[in-house]
C-alpha positions in Angstrom: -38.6 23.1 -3.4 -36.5 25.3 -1.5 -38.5 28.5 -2.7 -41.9 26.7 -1.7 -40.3 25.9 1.8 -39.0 29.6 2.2 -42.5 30.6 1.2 -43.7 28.8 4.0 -42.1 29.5 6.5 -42.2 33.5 5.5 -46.3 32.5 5.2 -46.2 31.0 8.9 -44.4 34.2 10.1 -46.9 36.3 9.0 -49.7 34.2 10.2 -48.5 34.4 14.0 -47.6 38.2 13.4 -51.1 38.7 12.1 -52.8 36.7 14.7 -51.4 37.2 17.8 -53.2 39.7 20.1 -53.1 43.7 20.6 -51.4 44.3 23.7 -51.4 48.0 25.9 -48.6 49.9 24.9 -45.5 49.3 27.3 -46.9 45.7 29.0 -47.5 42.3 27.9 -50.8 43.0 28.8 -54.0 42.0 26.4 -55.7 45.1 25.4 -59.3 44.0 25.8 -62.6 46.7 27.0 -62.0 45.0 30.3 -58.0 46.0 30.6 -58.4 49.0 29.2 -60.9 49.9 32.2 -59.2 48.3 34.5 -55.8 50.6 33.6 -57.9 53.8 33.8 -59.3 53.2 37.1 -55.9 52.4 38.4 -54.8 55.9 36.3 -57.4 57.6 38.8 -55.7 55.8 41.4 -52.1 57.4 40.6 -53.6 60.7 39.3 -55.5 61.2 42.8 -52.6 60.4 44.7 -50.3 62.4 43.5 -52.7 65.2 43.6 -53.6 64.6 47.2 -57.1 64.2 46.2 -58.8 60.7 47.2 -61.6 62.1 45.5 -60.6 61.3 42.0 -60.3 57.6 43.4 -62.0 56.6 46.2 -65.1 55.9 44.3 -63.4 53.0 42.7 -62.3 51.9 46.4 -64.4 48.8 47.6 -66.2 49.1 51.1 -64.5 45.3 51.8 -61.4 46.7 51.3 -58.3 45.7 53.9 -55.1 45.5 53.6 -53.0 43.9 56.4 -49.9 45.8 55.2 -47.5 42.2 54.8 -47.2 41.7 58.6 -49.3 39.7 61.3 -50.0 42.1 63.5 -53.5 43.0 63.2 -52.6 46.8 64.7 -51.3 47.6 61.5 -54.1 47.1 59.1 -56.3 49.6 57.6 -60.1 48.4 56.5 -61.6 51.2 54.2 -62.6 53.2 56.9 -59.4 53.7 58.0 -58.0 54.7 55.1 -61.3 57.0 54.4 -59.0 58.8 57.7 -55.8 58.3 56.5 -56.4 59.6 53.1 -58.8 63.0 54.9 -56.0 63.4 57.6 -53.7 66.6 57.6 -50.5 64.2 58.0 -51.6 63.0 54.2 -52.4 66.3 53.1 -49.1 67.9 54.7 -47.2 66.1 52.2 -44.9 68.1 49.9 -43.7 66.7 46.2 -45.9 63.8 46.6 -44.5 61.7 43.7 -45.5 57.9 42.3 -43.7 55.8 40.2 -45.5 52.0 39.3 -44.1 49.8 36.6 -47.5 47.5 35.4 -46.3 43.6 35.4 -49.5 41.9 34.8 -53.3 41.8 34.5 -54.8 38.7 35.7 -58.4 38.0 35.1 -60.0 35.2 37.6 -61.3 32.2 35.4 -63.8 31.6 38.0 -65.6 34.8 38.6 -65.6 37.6 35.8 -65.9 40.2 37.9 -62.8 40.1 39.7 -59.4 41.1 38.3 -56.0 41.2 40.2 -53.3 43.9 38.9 -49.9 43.6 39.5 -47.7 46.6 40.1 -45.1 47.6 42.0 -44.8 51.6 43.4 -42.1 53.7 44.7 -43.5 56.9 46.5 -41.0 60.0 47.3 -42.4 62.7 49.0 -40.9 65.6 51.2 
């Protein structure tokens, strides 16, 4: 009995090993077609700001796109146009050892429209 009981339970192991899903390498993250996408976009994202080049990226960038930078004060915010500027000014490009580090905490998928994802990530940018 005890064999058939350690058979199980070795049996049910497996089973959960077996069935759980394939996550991205380094998160907790499902890797799906949609992830994986989502993860090489943001890759342009880092690769094109470290390079200096919003090229790379700002394909990907959404014309709705504002950000109020965490404060209320509406002087501070930057729509897409403004950061078209900031990203084609010579302050940006003036930059020296521009340098990005993000560590990925989660992928969340909205369960009521499928074509809108939110990524969760926090940066730390040194430059000279």
């Amino acid at each position: 009995m005890k064999k058939l009981m350690m058979l199980m339970i070795v049996f049910s192991m497996f089973m959960t090993v077996a069935c759980s899903p394939k996550m991205i390498k380094g998160t907790n993250i499902e890797e799906t077609p949609d992830s994986k996408e989502i993860l090489t976009v943001f890759g342009y994202y880092i690769k094109g700001f470290k390079e200096q080049n919003p090229e790379i990226f700002l394909e990907y960038v959404s014309k709705d796109y504002y950000d109020t930078n965490g404060t209320d004060e509406a002087d501070d915010d930057i729509d897409y146009d403004k950061l078209v500027e900031i990203l084609n000014s010579d302050a940006y490009h003036s930059l020296e050892k521009v340098n990005i580090t993000c560590i990925i905490k989660d992928l969340l998928f909205d369960p009521d429209n499928e074509n809108r994802a939110r990524l969760l990530f926090f940066f730390e940018v040194r430059f000279k």
